[in-house]
Each structure stands twice: as C-alpha cells, then as structure tokens.
Phi, psi and omega in degrees: 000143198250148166244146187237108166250129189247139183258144183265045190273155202283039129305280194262016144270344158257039166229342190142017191265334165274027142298295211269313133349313170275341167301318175316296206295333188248000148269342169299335200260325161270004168229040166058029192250357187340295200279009186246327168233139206248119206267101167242181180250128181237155153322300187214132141260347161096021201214044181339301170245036160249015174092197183282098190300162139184170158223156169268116195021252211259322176313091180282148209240136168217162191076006193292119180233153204320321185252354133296341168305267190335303182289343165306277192329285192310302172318312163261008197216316180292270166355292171316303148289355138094023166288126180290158161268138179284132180307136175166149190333316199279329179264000177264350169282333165301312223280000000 
C-alpha cells in the first residue's frame, strides 16, 4: 500500500493543503485506487516555508498546490500502480 501524507499543519493550511486534499481524495476516488493508497494528515513536517508539504511514503514533496496535486498523483501514485489516468479536465489540462 503506497501512503501519501499531506501536512495540515496551520502553515500549509493557509497555503492550501486542504485544497490539495480534497483533490488527492477525488482522484483516489476516481480512479478506483482507495484500497491500494492510503491518505493522512500530519500536524507539522517541519518544513515551513516551503508551502503545503507531503509526502510519498518516505519521499518528501514540497510547494505542492491543487493543480500539482493532480500531475503528482498521476506520476507518483498512478504510474506505479501501472493505473492509467481517467479522462477528465485535470488530465486533459497535463497533456
């Protein structure tokens, strides 16, 4: 199971992370991957002033904002799982 932690910490919740969460969450949801990664929230990563923090399982991401989310996912999350990405405004704005 691959895990994506996004941090809520009050930093990168007034830069965006619960943006860039519910986007994490409605791509999971559309592409059928619920049961294959698992999305949490930390407090702090400890990395502040680098934007809305997360990471894939141990690799950390930084600056990440709603529509980095989307080309993330597919890259780091999609890709891996050898899941194609589902057609829709967000993957038709990557191509």
């Amino acid at each position: 199971m691959i895990t994506v932690t996004i941090c809520v910490g009050s930093s990168c919740h007034i830069k965006g992370s619960r943006a860039v969460i519910g986007r994490f969450s409605e791509l999971l949801r559309r592409h059928g991957v619920e049961d294959k990664v698992q999305l949490k929230g930390s407090f702090c990563m400890e990395r502040c002033g680098e934007g809305v923090n997360w990471q894939l399982d141990d690799e950390p991401f930084t600056s990440v904002d709603e529509d980095d989310a989307c080309r993330l996912f597919q890259e780091k999350v999609l890709a891996p799982l050898g899941v194609r990405p589902a057609d829709g405004p967000e993957e038709a704005d990557q191509a």
